[in-house]
N, C-alpha and C positions, 0 to 999 in steps of 0.2 A: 239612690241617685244623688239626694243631697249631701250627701255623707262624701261619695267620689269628688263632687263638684267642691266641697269644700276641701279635703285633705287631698285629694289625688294620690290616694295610701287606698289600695284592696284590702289592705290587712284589716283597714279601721270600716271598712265595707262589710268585710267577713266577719267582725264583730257585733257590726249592728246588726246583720243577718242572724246568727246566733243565738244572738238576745232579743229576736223577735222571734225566732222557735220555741226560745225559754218562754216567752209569755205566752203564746199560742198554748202550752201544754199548760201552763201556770192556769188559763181560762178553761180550759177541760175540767180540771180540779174543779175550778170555782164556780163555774155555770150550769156544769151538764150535772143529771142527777146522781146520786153518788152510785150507785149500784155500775151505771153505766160507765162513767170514769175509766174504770181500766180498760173495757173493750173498746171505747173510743181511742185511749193512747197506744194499744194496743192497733187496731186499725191504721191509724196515723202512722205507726212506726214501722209499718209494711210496707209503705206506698217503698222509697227507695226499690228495696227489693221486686217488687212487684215489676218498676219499671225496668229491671236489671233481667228480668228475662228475655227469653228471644220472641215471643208470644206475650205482649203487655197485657191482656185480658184478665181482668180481678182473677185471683184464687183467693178463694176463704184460708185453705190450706198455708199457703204462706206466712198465712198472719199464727198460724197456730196447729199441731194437728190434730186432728177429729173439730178442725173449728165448721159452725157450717152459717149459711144464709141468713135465716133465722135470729141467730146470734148478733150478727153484725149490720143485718140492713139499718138498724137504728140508730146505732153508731157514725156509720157514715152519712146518713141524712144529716146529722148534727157536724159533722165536717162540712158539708154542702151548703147547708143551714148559714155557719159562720161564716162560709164564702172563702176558705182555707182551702177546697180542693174542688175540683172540675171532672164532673163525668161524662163521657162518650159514651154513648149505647149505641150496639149493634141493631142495622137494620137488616131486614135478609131481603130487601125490593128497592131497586131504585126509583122508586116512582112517586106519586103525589097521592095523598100526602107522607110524607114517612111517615110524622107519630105511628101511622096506622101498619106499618111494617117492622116497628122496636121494640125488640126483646129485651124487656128492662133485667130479666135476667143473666144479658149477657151484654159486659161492659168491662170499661178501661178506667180507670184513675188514674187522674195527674194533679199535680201541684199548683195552685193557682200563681202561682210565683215561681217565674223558674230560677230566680236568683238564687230563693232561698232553698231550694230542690240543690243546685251547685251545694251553696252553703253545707245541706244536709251532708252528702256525697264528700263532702272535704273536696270538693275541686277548688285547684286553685285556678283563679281568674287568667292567668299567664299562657293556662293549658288551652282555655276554650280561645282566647283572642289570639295565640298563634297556628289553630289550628294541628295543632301536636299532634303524633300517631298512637299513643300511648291513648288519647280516647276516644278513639277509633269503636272501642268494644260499646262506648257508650252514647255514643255520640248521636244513635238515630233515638234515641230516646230523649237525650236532651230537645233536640231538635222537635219532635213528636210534643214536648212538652210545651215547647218555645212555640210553636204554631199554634195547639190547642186553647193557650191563654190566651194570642192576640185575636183568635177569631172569638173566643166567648166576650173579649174586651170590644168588639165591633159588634158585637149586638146577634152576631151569627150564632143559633144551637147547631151546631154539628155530631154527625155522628157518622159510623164505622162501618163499612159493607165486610160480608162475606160469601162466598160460594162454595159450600161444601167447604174443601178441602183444597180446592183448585186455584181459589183467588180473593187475596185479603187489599181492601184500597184502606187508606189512611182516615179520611174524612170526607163525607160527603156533607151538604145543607142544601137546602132550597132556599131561591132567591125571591126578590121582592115580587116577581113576575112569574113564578111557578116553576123555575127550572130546576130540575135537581142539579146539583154542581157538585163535579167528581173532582177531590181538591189529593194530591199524591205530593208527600212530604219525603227530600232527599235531601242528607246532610252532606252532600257532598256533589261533584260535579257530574258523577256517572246520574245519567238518570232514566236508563232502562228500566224498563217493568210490563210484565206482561199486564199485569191487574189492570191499571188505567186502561189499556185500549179495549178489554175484554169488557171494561160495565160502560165505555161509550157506545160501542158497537150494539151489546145488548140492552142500551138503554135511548139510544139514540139523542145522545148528551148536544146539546146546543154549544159546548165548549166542554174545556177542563182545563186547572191549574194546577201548574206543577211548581213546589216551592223547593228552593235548591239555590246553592252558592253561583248558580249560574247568572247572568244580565235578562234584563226586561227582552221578550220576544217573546214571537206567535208561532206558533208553526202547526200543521199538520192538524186545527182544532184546540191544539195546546196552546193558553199560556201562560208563561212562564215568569214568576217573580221570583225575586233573588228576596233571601230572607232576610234582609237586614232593612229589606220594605214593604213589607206583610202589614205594617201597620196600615198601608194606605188603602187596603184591601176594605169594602163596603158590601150590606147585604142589599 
């Protein structure tokens, strides 16, 4: 941010993004124990990928093949550790309290930064702030990213429903007062979905938010903040 404000140059943005990745890996080297070192930079250098599927759910697989759990739980505590990346874990209940419904088995990695997540990606800044169609392909993961950080930056743990097979919501958390809150992340203005009405209905949700390029409104139980004020969002 200080870097825009002083140049109003992305290029010199995208550089000091860069060369906070270099040091990020430069501190793997230097802090985590050596043996560990490669499987952590190794982990680290997945995430991209990982978020590049159509199903963001860790695979060990991606990072390596025949990689498995075992290998890399330790690695990624030490990303989590440094505070360099953010996990969502899937719950399979919407109820109170989750802890007691989260399969730490089954979970999501993102970036603690989504700046430096673009950086990673070679996006240039031009793409995401004209809304371009070219990333389009990338765009709900960005987005997925962009929400995940401001709710862990608001104090919120959040984490990921499923139903079988049938229906995937974005984030859910409980609020100060015990409510679970079904939170459905949409980079764009369409913002259908079966999934949100299915775990209000089966959960009997006091509300829900829907975060999308669309303006502040309520409607039908929903509402609806536009992402570029996510930050005002409180637990």
């Amino acid at each position: 941010m200080r870097t825009f404000v002083e140049t109003r140059d992305f290029n010199f943005v995208l550089a000091s993004q860069k060369a906070l990745n270099d040091a990020y890996i430069a501190d793997m080297a230097k802090y985590a124990v050596p043996q560990e070192t490669v499987r952590i930079m190794a982990a680290w250098g997945s995430i991209p990928a990982q978020l590049s599927k159509e199903n963001h759910k860790f695979q060990y697989r991606v990072i390596r093949s025949g990689a498995r759990a075992h290998d890399y739980e330790m690695p990624l505590q030490w990303l989590e550790a440094a505070g360099v990346i953010n996990r969502c874990i899937r719950v399979s209940e919407g109820r109170v309290p989750l802890t007691a419904f989260a399969d730490p088995g089954a979970f999501k990695i993102y970036m603690a930064d989504t700046g430096l997540l673009c950086s990673r990606f070679d996006i240039a800044a031009n793409l995401v702030l004209s809304g371009d169609h070219r990333m389009d392909g990338f765009k709900g993961a960005l987005t997925e990213n962009y929400i995940m950080q401001a709710l862990v930056t608001a104090g919120i743990q959040p984490y990921y429903w499923t139903l079988q097979q049938n229906a995937e919501l974005d984030f859910v958390f409980q609020d100060r007062q015990g409510n679970i809150i079904p939170l459905e992340a949409k980079s764009a203005e369409h913002v259908r979905a079966k999934s949100l009405g299915m775990f209000m209905k089966r959960y009997d949700s006091p509300y829900a938010i829907r975060v999308s390029s669309r303006n502040f409104g309520f409607e039908n139980g929903i509402q609806s903040i536009p992402l570029y004020a996510l930050f005002c969002l409180t637990k």
